[in-house]
MARBA-3410 file (N, C-alpha, C, O; in Angstrom, 1 decimal):
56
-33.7,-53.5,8.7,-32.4,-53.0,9.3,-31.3,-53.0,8.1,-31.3,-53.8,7.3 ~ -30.5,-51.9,8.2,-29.2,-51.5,6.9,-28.3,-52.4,7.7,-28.2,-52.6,8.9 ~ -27.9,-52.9,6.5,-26.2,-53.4,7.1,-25.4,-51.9,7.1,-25.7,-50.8,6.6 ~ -23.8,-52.5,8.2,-23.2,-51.4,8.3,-22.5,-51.7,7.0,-22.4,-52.8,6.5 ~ -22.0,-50.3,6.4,-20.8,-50.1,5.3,-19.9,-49.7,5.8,-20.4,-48.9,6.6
-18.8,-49.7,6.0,-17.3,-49.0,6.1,-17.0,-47.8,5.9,-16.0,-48.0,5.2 ~ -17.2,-46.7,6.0,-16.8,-45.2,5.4,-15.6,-46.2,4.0,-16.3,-46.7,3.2 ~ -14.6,-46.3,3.9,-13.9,-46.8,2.9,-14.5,-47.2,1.7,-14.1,-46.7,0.6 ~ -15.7,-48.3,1.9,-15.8,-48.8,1.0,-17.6,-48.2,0.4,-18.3,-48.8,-0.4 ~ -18.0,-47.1,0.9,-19.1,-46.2,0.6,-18.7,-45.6,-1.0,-17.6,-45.5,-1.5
-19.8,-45.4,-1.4,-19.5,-44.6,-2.9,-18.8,-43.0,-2.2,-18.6,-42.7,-1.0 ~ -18.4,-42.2,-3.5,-17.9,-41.2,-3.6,-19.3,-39.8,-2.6,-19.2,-39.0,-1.7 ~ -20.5,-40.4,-3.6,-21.4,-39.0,-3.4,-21.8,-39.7,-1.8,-21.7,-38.8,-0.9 ~ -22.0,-40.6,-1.5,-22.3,-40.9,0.3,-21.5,-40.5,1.0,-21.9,-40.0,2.0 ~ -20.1,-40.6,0.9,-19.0,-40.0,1.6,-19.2,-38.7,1.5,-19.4,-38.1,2.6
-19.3,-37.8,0.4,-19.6,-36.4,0.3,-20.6,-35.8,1.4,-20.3,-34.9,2.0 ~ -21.8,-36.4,1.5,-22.9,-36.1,2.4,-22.3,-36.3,3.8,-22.4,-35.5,4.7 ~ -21.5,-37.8,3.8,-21.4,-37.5,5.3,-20.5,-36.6,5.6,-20.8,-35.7,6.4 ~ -19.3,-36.4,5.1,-18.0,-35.6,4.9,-19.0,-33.9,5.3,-18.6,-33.0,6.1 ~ -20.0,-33.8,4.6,-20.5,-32.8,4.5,-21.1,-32.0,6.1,-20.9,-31.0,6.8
-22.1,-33.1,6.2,-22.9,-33.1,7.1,-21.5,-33.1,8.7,-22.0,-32.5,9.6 ~ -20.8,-33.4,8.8,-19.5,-33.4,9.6,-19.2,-31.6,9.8,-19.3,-31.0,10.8 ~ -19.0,-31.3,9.0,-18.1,-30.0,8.7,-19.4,-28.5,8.4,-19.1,-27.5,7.7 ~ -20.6,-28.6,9.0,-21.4,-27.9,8.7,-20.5,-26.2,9.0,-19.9,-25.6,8.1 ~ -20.6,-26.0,9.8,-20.4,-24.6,10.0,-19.2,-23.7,10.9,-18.5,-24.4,11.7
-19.0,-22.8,10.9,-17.8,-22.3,11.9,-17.9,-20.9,12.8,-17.2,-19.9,13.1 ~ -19.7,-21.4,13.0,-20.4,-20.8,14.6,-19.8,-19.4,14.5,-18.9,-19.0,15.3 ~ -20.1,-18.5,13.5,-19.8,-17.2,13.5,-17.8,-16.4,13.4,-17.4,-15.2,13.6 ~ -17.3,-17.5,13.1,-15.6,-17.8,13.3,-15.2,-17.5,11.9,-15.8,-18.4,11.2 ~ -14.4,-16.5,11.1,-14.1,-16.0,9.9,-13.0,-17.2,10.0,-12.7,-17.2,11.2
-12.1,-18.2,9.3,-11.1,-19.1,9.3,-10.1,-18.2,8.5,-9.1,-18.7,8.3 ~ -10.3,-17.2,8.1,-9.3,-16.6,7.1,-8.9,-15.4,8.3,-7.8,-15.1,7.9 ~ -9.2,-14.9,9.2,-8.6,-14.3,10.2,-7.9,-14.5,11.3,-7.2,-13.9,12.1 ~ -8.3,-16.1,11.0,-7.3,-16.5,12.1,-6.0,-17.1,11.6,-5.9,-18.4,11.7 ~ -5.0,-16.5,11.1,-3.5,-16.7,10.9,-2.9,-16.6,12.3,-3.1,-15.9,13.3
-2.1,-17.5,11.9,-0.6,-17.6,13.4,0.6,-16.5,12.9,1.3,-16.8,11.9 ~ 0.8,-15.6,13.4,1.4,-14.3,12.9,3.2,-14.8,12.9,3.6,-15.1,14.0 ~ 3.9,-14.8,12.1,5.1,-15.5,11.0,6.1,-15.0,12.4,6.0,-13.8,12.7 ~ 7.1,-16.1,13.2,8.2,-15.5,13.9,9.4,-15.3,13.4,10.5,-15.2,13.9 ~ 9.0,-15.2,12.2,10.6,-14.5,11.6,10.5,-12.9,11.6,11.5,-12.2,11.7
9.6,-12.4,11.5,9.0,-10.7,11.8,9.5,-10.5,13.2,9.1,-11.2,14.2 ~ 10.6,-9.3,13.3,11.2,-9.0,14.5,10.5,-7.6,14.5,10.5,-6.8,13.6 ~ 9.8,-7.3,15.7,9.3,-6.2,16.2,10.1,-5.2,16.8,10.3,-5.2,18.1 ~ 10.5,-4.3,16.2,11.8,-3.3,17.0,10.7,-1.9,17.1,9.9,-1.5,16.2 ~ 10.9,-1.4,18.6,10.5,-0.2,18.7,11.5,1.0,18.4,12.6,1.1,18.9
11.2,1.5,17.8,12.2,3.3,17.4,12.1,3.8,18.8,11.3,3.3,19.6 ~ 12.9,4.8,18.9,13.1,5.2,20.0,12.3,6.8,19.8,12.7,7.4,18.7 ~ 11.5,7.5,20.6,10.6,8.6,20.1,11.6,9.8,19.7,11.5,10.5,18.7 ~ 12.8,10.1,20.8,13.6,11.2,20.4,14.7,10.5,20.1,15.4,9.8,20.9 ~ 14.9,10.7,18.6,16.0,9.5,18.3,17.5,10.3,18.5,17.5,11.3,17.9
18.4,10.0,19.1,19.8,10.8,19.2,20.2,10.3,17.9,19.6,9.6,17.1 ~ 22.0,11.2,17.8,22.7,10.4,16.8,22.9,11.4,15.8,23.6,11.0,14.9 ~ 22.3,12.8,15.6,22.5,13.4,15.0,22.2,15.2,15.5,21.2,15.7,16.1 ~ 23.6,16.0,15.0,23.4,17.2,16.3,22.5,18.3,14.8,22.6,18.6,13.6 ~ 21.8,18.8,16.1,21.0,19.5,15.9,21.5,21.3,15.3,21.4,22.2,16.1
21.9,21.6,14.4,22.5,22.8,14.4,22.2,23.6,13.6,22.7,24.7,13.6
END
């Protein structure tokens, strides 16, 4: 039987494996597409026939 170790007090490269073995995959999910889109970007629609200037 192993004694338990502490995640803390494990070497560097055992932490790595478990760290590793943790974080395997992201089930078909691109992580670089999923941005939170910035609320300082104000969405204004134009108006399709814009007035404000006479036609002559």
């Amino acid at each position: 039987m192993t004694k338990f170790v502490p995640y803390e007090k494990r070497s560097k490269k055992e932490r790595k494996k478990i760290d590793a073995v943790k974080r395997r995959d992201w089930n078909g999910v691109d992580p670089s597409t999923k941005t939170i889109p910035s609320k300082k970007n104000v969405h204004v629609r134009k108006p399709k026939h814009p007035t404000g200037y006479d036609e002559a």
